[in-house]
Structures are given as structure tokens and as C-alpha cells.
C-alpha atoms as one frame of an Amber mdcrd trajectory, in Angstrom:
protein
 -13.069 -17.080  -7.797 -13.845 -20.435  -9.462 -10.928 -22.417 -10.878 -11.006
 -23.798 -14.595 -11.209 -26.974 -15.422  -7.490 -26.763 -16.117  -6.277 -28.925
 -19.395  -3.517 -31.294 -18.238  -0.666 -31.065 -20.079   0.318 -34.212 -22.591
   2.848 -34.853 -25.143   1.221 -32.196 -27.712   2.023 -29.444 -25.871   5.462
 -30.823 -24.662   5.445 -30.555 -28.440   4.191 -27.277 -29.158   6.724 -26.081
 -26.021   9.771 -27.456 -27.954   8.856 -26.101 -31.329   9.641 -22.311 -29.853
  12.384 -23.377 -26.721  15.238 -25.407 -27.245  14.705 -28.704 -25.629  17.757
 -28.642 -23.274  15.748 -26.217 -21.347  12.800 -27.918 -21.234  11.821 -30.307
 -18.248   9.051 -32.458 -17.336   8.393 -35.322 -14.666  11.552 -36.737 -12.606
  13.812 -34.336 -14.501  12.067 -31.108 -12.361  14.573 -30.682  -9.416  12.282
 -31.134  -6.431  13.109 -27.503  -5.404  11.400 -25.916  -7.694   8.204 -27.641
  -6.418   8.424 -25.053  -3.126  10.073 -21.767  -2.068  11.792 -21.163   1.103
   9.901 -22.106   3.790   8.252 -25.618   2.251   5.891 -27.021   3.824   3.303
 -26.249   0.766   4.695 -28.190  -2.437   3.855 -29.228  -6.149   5.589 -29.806
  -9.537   4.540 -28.441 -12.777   4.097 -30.765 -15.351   6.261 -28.987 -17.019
   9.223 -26.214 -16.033  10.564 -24.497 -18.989  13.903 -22.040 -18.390  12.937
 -19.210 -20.745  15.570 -16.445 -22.624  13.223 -13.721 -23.988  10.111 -12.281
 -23.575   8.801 -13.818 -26.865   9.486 -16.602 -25.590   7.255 -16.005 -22.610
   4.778 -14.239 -24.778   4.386 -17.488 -26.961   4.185 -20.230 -23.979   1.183
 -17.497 -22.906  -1.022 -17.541 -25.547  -0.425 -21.186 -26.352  -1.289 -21.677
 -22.435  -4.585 -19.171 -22.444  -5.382 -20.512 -25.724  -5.531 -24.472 -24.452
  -7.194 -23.179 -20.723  -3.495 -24.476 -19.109  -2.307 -22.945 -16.136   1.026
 -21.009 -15.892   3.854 -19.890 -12.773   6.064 -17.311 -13.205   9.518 -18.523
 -11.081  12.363 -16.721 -10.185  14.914 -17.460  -7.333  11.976 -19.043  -5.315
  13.344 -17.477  -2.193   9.589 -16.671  -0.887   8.122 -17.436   2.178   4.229
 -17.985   1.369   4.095 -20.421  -1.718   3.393 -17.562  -4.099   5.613 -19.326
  -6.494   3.923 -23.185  -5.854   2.285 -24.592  -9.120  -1.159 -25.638  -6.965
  -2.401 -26.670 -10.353   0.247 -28.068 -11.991   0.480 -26.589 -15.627   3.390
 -25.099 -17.074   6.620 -23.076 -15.091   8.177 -20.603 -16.402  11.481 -20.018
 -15.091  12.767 -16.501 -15.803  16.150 -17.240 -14.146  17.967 -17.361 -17.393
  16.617 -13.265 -18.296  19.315 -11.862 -15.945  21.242  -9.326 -18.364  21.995
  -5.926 -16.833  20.676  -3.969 -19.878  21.554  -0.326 -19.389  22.436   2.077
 -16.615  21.017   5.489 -17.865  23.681   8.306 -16.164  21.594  11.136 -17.587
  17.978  10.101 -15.806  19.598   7.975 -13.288  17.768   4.458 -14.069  18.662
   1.110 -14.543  16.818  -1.527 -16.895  17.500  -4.850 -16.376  16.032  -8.091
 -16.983  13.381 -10.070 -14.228  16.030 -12.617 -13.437  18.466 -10.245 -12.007
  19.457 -11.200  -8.298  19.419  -7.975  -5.942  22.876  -8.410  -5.167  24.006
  -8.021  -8.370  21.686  -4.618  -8.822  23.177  -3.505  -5.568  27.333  -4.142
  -6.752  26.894  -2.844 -10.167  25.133   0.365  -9.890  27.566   1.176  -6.210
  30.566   0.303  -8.696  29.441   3.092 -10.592  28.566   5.357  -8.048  24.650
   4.768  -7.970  22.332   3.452  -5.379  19.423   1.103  -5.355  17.937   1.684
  -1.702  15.828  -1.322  -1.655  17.441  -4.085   0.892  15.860  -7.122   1.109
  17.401  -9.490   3.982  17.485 -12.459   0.931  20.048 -10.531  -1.490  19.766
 -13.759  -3.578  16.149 -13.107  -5.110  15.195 -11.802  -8.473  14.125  -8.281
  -9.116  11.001  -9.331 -10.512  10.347 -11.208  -7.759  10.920  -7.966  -5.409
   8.716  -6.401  -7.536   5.963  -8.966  -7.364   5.739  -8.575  -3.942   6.828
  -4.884  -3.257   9.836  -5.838  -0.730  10.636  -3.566   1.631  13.727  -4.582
   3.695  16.282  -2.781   6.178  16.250   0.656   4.367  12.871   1.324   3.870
  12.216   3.446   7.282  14.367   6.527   5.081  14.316   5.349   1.547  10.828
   3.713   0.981   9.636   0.234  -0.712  10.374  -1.273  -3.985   7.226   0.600
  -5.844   8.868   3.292  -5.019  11.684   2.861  -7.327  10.239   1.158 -10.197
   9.297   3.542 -13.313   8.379   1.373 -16.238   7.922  -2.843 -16.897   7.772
  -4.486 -19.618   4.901  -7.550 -19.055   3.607 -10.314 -20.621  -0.226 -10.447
 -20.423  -1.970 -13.891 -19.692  -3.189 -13.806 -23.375   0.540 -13.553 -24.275
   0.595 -10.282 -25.681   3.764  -7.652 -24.045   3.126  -4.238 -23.203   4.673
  -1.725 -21.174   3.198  -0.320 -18.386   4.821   3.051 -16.463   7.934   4.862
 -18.186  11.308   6.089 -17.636  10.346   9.969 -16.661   9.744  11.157 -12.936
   6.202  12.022 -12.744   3.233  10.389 -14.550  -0.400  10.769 -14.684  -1.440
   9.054 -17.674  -4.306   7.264 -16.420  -4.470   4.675 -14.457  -1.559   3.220
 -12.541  -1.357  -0.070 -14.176   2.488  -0.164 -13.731   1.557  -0.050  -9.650
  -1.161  -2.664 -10.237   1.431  -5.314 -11.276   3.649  -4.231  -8.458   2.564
  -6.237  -5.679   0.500  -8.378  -7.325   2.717 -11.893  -6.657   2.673 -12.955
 -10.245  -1.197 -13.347 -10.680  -1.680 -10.756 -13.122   0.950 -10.666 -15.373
   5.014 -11.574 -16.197   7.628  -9.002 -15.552  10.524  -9.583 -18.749  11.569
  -6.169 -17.963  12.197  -3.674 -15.638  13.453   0.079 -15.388  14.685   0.846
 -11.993  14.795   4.634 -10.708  18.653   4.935  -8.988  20.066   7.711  -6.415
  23.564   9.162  -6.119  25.509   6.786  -4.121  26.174   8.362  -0.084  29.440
   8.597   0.299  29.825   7.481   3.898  28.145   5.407   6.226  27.984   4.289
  10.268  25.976   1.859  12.821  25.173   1.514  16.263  25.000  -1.017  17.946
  22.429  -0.142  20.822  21.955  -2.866  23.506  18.981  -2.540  25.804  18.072
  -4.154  29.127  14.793  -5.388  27.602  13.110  -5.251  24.686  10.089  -2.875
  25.944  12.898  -0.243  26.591  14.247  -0.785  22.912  11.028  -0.662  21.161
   9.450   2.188  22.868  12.822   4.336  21.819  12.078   3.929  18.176   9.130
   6.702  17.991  11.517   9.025  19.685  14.161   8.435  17.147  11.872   9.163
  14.514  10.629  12.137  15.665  14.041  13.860  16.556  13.716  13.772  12.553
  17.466  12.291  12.594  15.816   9.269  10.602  18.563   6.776   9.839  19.041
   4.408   6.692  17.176   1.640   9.317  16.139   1.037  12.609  16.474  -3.301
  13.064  15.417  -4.797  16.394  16.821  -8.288  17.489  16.420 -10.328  20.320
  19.927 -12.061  22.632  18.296 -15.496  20.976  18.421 -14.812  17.317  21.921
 -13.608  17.701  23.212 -16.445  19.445  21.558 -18.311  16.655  23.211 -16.347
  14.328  26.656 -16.748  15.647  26.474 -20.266  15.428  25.346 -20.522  12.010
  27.789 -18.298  10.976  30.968 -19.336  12.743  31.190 -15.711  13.711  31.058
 -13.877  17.607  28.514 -10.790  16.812  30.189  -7.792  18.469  28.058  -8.414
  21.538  25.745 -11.007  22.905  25.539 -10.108  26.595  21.842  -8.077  26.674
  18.457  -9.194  25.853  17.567  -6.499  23.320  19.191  -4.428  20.578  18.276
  -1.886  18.069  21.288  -1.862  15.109  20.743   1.409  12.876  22.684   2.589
  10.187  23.371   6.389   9.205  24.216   7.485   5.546  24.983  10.608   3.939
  27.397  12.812   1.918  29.711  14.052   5.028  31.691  12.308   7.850  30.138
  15.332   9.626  26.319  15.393   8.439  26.059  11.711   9.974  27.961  12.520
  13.137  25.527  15.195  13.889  22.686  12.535  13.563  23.990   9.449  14.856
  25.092  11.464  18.198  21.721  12.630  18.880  20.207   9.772  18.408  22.791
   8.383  20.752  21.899  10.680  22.811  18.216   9.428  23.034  18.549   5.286
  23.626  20.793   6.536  26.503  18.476   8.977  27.734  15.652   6.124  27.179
  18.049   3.404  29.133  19.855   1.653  26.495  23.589   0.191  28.346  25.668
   1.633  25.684  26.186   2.674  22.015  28.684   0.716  19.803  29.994   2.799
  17.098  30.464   0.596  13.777  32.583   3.653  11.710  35.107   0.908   8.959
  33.791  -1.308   6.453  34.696  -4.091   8.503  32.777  -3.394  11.189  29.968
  -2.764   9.715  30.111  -5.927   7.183  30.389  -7.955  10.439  27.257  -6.583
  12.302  25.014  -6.605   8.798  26.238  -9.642   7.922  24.967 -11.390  11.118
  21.741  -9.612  10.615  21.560 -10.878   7.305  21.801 -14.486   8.324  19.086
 -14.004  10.883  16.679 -16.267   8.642  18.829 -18.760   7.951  20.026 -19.245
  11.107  16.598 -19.862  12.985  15.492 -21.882  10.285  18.882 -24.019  10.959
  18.013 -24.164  14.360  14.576 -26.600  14.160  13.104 -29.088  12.044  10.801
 -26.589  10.121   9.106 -23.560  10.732   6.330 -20.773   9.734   6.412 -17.019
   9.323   3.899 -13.896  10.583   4.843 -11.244   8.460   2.598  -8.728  10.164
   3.028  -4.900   9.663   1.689  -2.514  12.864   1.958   0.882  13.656   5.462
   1.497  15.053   4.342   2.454  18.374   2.688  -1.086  18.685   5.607  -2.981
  17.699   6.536  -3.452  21.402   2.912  -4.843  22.022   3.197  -7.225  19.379
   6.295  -8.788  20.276   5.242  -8.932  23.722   2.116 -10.878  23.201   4.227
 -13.175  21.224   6.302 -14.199  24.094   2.575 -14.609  26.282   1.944 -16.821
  22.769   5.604 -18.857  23.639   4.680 -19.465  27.079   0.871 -20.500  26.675
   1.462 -22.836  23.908   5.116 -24.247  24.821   6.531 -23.629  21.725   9.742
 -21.565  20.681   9.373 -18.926  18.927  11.366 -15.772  17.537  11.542 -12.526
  16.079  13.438 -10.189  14.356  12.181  -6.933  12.223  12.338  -3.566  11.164
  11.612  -1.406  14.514  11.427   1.938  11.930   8.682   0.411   9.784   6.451
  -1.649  11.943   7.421  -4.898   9.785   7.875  -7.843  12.075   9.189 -11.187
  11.353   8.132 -13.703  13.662   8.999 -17.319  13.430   7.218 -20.418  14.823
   9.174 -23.036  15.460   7.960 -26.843  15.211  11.273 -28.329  16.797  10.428
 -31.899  18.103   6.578 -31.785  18.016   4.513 -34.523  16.034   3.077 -33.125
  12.855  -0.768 -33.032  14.377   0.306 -31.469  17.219   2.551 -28.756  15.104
  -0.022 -28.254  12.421  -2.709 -28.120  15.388  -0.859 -25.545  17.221   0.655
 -23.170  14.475  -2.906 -22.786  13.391  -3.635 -21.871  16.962  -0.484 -19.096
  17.164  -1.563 -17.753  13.718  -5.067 -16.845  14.642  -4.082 -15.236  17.596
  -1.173 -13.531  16.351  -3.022 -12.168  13.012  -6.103 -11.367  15.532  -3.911
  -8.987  17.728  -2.626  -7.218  14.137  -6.114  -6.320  13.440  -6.755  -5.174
  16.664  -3.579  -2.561  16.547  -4.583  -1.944  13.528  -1.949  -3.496  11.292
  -2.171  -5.418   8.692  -1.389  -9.626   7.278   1.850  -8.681   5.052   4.721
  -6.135   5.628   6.687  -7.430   2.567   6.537 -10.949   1.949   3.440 -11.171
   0.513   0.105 -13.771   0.539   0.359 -16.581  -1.835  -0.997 -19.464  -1.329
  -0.480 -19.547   2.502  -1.739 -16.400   4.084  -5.397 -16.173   2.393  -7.606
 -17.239   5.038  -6.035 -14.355   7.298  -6.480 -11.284   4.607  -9.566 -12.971
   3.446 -10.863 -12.559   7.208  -9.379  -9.332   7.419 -10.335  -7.676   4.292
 -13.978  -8.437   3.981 -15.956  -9.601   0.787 -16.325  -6.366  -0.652 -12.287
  -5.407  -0.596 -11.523  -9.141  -2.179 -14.589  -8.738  -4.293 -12.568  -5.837
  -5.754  -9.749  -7.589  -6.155 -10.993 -10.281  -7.876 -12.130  -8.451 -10.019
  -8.824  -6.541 -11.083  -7.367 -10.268 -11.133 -10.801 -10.899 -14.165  -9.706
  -7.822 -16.238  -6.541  -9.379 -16.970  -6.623 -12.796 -16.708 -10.305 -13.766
 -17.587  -9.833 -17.219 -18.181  -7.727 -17.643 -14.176  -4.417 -19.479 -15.950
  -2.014 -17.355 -14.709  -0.843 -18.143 -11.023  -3.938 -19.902 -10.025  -5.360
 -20.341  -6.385  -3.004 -17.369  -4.956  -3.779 -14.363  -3.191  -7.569 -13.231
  -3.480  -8.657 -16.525  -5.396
């Protein structure tokens, strides 16, 4: 897709900006916090010209059509907790910063939704609706992002192996179009097949085709009891290869996580904290929910049952709170913790089959050895969703850049070939192009680009991200 010859912002529309938001929330030059020129991971970085924290979607619907109107382009932000520069401003413009739309609006008993605003953090989703006896199954590992920004790039997390991705529980939005006008796409009823799924469009979509002000979140009776294991293996091969046999015992648990002895050590010294066992060189940690002390028992013991049959050393019962907390915590703080561990890193969010999870990971050790260079992983055994981290330690930045290009050819190469795909959860953005480009083929991203033109004709909204 050809950029615009994008209008620089000046004083007029500083102007215009401050005639509709009050100026204590508007920001321009030195007064941007440098964070909000990257996400996560860094590496890729830019400042708007201007970052404007934003209250309503008239608001939003007013900075739009000023921006389509005067060709400038325009980032939705939320928590900026991504890991491929979806959220960058590659062309400057205007940032709109949605942090400030974080009301819980209503929690519907009767058709069991919640609608809340896009700034919303997961965590908060997760403690109000248990509070009152709901559940929102999504589980991102970063609690701290926006729901809109789980939305924008369909996160799956630890729970999707039983409960699904976050498409899967949104019903309605409320967006603002990149010609500023708000509509609502979807609704707040079960089934719908109303013509095209616009609604599922969006979802996904990283912020390139429209701005989420509002969402309407479908919500499940809250299980009333839950347990882990703790399953350490002799190697990983062994721990992988168990997962299709848990799944087809049709005992499917809440989630199926593999680690690695490295990424928990790492873990336990970010955290201060001994994980309840270090001493093997593979795990899978799964969690059972349910209604009855006895309906999980009767699943988690078969399933027991199996990693022993299939050579795992023992089965660690996590059955209080505390327990529990302590092992999910540490596998919450897996990111974190690597990233604390070197001088910068990258991510291969690659999704594969589930039965060639156990090939993946071991080509990326043959990857560690051939190329001298650390590397870990971490995932969701149940889904196929891997999370592999390449690690730049001590090595000059030609060398690094020189050899992370390497890794990621190879490593998105062997995806194809198992037939996986370039993103499990975290999305494209700015980063991961060239690999779904070379994936996908020109028709697929012709098609794309073309869903991208029916919205946003004139290319102002998120610019230069995922099929452009």
C-alpha cells in the first residue's frame, strides 16, 4: 500500500486539538514521555508529534475527522505492553491515548456481559467480574494491558486450550471510524448473522482499521474450585509429546504451559521467590477448573495418570490458593524475567500444530548451538503458541542485528514447513511483516489491503503496520 504524503502537524492543529481537549492532556515535543515512543520489547521507536490522553469517544471521533480531513496520521495507544511495535507512531502524527477511558460501565447479570471502556486493564476485568461471581476466561501472561488492546490483537493466553481466544468473548464494540464517525459493530445477544462480521474484522486487526471506545464482553459463571500440577519431566521431548495424549483422554484442563529448568531459574531470581521445584529440565504446569472438588479430581488423576505412564518423575498437586498463586505467579513473570536477564531481546511468536511443538523447540536449541546465542522458550503446550526469545546479551549491535535476522528466517521457515503460522497472539505490527508477507503470498495481503482501503481510504489510521 502506498503511504500519503502525511501533513506534519504545526501549531494550527495543536490549536484545533485544544479547542475540543483540555490542554493539560495535551502533549507535544520533550513533554511526550519517551515510553510512549515504543512498547515492550523496544528496539523499534518514534514520537508522535503530538500524544493527546482522550476521555470520550467524541473526543476520539473529533481528533478523527479533523485528522482524515487534514491527510494526518493517527495511533490508537493503550498500555503499550506489545511486543511487535503495533502501537509505534512510524509516521509521526497524532496519539491517541485511550488510557484515561477505563470506567467499568455495566455488568449485565441477566445476559451475563460486561461493557466497559478500551482503557480497562485485564486485571481489573478479571477481579471485578470474580468478585461478583463471573468469569472472563481470557488470560493474557501481561495482566497489565488494556482490553482494547486484547482485542486488537485477539490474545489468547494460558486458558485458551479449554476456553478459547479473546474473539471469542467479545459481542458488540463501539468504534470510531478513520473518518471520525462511531458506530457499533456486533451486539449484546448470543448468536448473530446479520451480515457480515464486521465486529470480527476489527478484532484482530492491531488498530489499523478502526478505534475501540467501547466494548461488551460475553462472561461465564465463575468455577467454583480449582487445582495444578506441577509435572516435571526428564526432558522436554518426553513433556511435549504427552500433551496430545492429554488432550485426547478429553480431560482437557483450563491450560497446558510448558517451561524449560532455565526460564525458571530466571524466574526465581527475578522474583525473589524458590518455584516449588527447579531440579528437572522440563515441566508441563496445568490447571483444572470446575464446579466440584470431585469433577476435577476425576480429571486431574487421569491425566496424572498419563505424564506418569509417558515418564514424567512426579506430579505436584497445587490444591490452596497459595499454592497455586505461587506456581502462576512465577509463570507469570516468565517475560519479565528473561528480558531482565540480557541487554535486549526479540520474540517468535509462532503458532504450530500441537504435535509439532516438540519439533519446534527442538530445532531452536540446534538454532542456540549453531549460532552461539542464548535463547529461550516458554508457551502454551495445549495450543501450539510458542514464545521464544532471542537473546542479544553481550554481542555488538551488527553482529546481534546480523544474527537475529539469521534465527528469524530459520525459525519462521521451520513454522511454515509444520505448517504453522507467524503469530499465535501477539500480533504483526510493524516488526513481523516481512515474515507473513513471505508467508501469505500477494494474493492473501492483496485481500487484506484491501479490507484495510474500505475503511481507511485515505491510510491515516495506524500507518505502515501489518499488511501495508
Amino acid at each position: 500500500m502506498i503511504v500519503q504524503n502525511y501533513k506534519t502537524v504545526d501549531s494550527k492543529d495543536i490549536e484545533y486539538i485544544s479547542s475540543i481537549v483540555d490542554k493539560d492532556r495535551i502533549f507535544t515535543g520533550e513533554d511526550i514521555n519517551e515510553d510512549f515512543s515504543h512498547d515492550e520489547l523496544g528496539g523499534i521507536s518514534r514520537k508522535p508529534d503530538v500524544m493527546v490522553n482522550v476521555i470520550s469517544a467524541e473526543e476520539v471521533s473529533k481528533i478523527m475527522k479533523y485528522a482524515y480531513d487534514n491527510n494526518i496520521p493517527v495511533v490508537g495507544r493503550g498500555s503499550g505492553t506489545g511486543l511487535v511495535a503495533a502501537s509505534v507512531p512510524m509516521y509521526g502524527g497524532i496519539m491517541i491515548n485511550l488510557t484515561l477511558m477505563n470506567k467499568i460501565l455495566e455488568l449485565d447479570e441477566e445476559n451475563l456481559s460486561l461493557t466497559v471502556e478500551p482503557g480497562v486493564l485485564l486485571m481489573e476485568i478479571s477481579k471485578y467480574v470474580e468478585d461478583n461471581d463471573f468469569f472472563y476466561p481470557p488470560d493474557p501472561g501481561e495482566k497489565s494491558a488494556t482490553i482494547a488492546g486484547n482485542i486488537s490483537t485477539n490474545a489468547g493466553g494460558m486458558r485458551a486450550v479449554k476456553y478459547g481466544v479473546t474473539r471469542d468473548y467479545v459481542r458488540e464494540l463501539e468504534l470510531v471510524l478513520p473518518n471520525g464517525e462511531i458506530v457499533n459493530v456486533g451486539g449484546n445477544v448470543v448468536k448473530n448473522s446479520s451480515g457480515y462480521s464486521i465486529k470480527d474484522l476489527v478484532i484482530g486487526s492491531e488498530g489499523t482499521l478502526a478505534i475501540i471506545t467501547k466494548a461488551v464482553l460475553k462472561l461465564l459463571p465463575l468455577p467454583k474450585k480449582n487445582i495444578s500440577l506441577l509435572v516435571p519431566f526428564p526432558d522436554l521431548d518426553s513433556a511435549i509429546n504427552t500433551v496430545p495424549k492429554i488432550i485426547k483422554s478429553k480431560s482437557i484442563p483450563t491450560a497446558i504451559e510448558f517451561m524449560q529448568r532455565e526460564v525458571i531459574l530466571a524466574a526465581e531470581e527475578f522474583l525473589g521467590k524458590k518455584f516449588p521445584d527447579n531440579s528437572s529440565d522440563a515441566y508441563l504446569l496445568l490447571k483444572f477448573d470446575g464446579n466440584t472438588k470431585e469433577e476435577i479430581e476425576r480429571d486431574y488423576e487421569k491425566v496424572a495418570n498419563i505424564c506418569l505412564k509417558e515418564g514424567a518423575l512426579d506430579v505436584y498437586i497445587s490444591d490452596t490458593e497459595e499454592r497455586n498463586t505461587a506456581v502462576w505467579s512465577a509463570r507469570g513473570a516468565f517475560l519479565e524475567a528473561v528480558k531482565a536477564s540480557t541487554t535486549e531481546m526479540d520474540e517468535c511468536d509462532v503458532v504450530v500444530p500441537r504435535n509439532k511443538v516438540g519439533e519446534f523447540i527442538k530445532y531452536t536449541d540446534e538454532l542456540q548451538k549453531e549460532f552461539n546465542i542464548r535463547i529461550r522458550s516458554f508457551g502454551h503446550a495445549g495450543d501450539g503458541n510458542l514464545h521464544v526469545y532471542i537473546l542479544r546479551d553481550d554481542l555488538e549491535q551488527r553482529e546481534w542485528e546480523n544474527k537475529l535476522s539469521q534465527i528469524f528466517d530459520a525459525m519462521y521457515n521451520k513454522a511454515s514447513e509444520l505448517k504453522g503460522l507467524v503469530s499465535g497472539e501477539h500480533g504483526i505490527g510493524f516488526a513481523k511483516k516481512p515474515y507473513m508477507f513471505k508467508q501469505f503470498g500477494d494474493e492473501y495481503i492483496t485481500l487484506m489491503r484491501n479490507i484495510k482501503l474500505a475503511f481507511d481510504p485515505k491510510n491515516i489510521l495506524n500507518p505502515g503496520k501489518v499488511c501495508q
